[in-house]
C-alpha positions in Angstrom: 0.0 0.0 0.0 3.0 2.3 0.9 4.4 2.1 -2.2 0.8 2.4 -4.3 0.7 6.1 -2.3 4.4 7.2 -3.2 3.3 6.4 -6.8 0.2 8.1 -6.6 1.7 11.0 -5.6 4.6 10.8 -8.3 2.1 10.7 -11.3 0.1 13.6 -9.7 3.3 15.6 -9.1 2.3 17.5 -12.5 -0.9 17.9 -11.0 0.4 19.8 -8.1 2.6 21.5 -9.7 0.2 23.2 -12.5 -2.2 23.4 -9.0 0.4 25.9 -7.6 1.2 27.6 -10.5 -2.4 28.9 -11.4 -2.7 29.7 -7.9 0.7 31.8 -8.2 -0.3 33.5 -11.1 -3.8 34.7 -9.7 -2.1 35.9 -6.5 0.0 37.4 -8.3 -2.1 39.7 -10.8 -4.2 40.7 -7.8 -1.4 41.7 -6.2 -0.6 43.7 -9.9 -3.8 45.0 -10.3 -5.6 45.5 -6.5 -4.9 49.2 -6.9 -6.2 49.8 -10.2 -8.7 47.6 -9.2 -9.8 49.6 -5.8 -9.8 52.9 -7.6 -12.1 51.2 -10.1 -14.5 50.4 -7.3 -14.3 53.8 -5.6 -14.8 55.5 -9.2 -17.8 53.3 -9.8 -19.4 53.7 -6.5 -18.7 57.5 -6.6 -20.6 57.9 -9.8 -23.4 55.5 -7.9 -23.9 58.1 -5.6 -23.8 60.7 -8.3 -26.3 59.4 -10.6 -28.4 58.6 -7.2 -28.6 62.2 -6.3 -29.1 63.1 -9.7 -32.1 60.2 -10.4 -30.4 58.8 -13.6 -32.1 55.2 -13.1 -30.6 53.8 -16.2 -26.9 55.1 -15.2 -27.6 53.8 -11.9 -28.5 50.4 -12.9 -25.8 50.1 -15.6 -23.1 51.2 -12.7 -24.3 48.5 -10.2 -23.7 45.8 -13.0 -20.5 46.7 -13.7 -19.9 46.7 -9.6 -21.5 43.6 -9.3 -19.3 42.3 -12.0 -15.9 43.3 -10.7 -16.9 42.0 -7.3 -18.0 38.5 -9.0 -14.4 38.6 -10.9 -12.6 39.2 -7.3 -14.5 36.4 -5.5 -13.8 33.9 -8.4 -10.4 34.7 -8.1 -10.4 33.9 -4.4 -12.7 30.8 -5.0 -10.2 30.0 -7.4 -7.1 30.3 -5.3 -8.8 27.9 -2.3 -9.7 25.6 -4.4 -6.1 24.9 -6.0 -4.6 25.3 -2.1 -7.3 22.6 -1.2 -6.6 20.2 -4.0 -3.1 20.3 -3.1 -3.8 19.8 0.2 -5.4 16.6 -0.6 -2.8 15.8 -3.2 -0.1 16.2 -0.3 -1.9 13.8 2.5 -2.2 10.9 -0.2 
C-alpha cells in the first residue's frame, strides 16, 4: 500500500505542480492590479452616488452591473485560489 501512495503522488506531481502555478499566477495579478482595481470600485461607487442624487435610473442600474461584475471577478479569483490550495492539500496527504 505504501508504495501504491508514493506512486500516486509521483504521477500527480504534475498535477500539483500546475495546481500551484495557477494559484501563483492569480495571487500574483491581484497583487498587480488590487490598486487599479480599488480605484475602479471607488470610481464606480462615486458615480453610484452621483447618478443617485441626480435620479439617472438607467446610469444607476448600468453602474451597479459593472460593480456587481468586478466584485464577482474578485470572488472567483479567491474561489479560485482555495480551491487549488485545497486540491493540493489533498494531493499532499495521499
Amino acid at each position: 500500500m505504501f508504495v501504491l501512495r508514493k506512486l500516486l503522488k509521483f504521477i500527480l506531481l504534475p498535477v500539483s505542480i500546475v495546481l500551484f502555478l495557477m494559484k501563483w499566477g492569480v495571487e500574483l495579478a491581484l497583487h498587480v492590479t488590487g490598486a487599479v482595481i480599488g480605484l475602479l470600485i471607488l470610481l464606480v461607487v462615486g458615480f453610484f452616488v452621483y447618478a443617485l442624487f441626480t435620479q439617472r435610473w438607467t446610469d444607476l442600474l448600468i453602474l451597479g452591473i459593472i460593480f456587481a461584475g468586478i466584485v464577482a471577478v474578485l470572488f472567483l479569483c479567491v474561489l479560485l485560489q482555495e480551491t487549488c490550495d485545497s486540491l493540493r492539500e489533498k494531493i499532499r496527504e495521499l
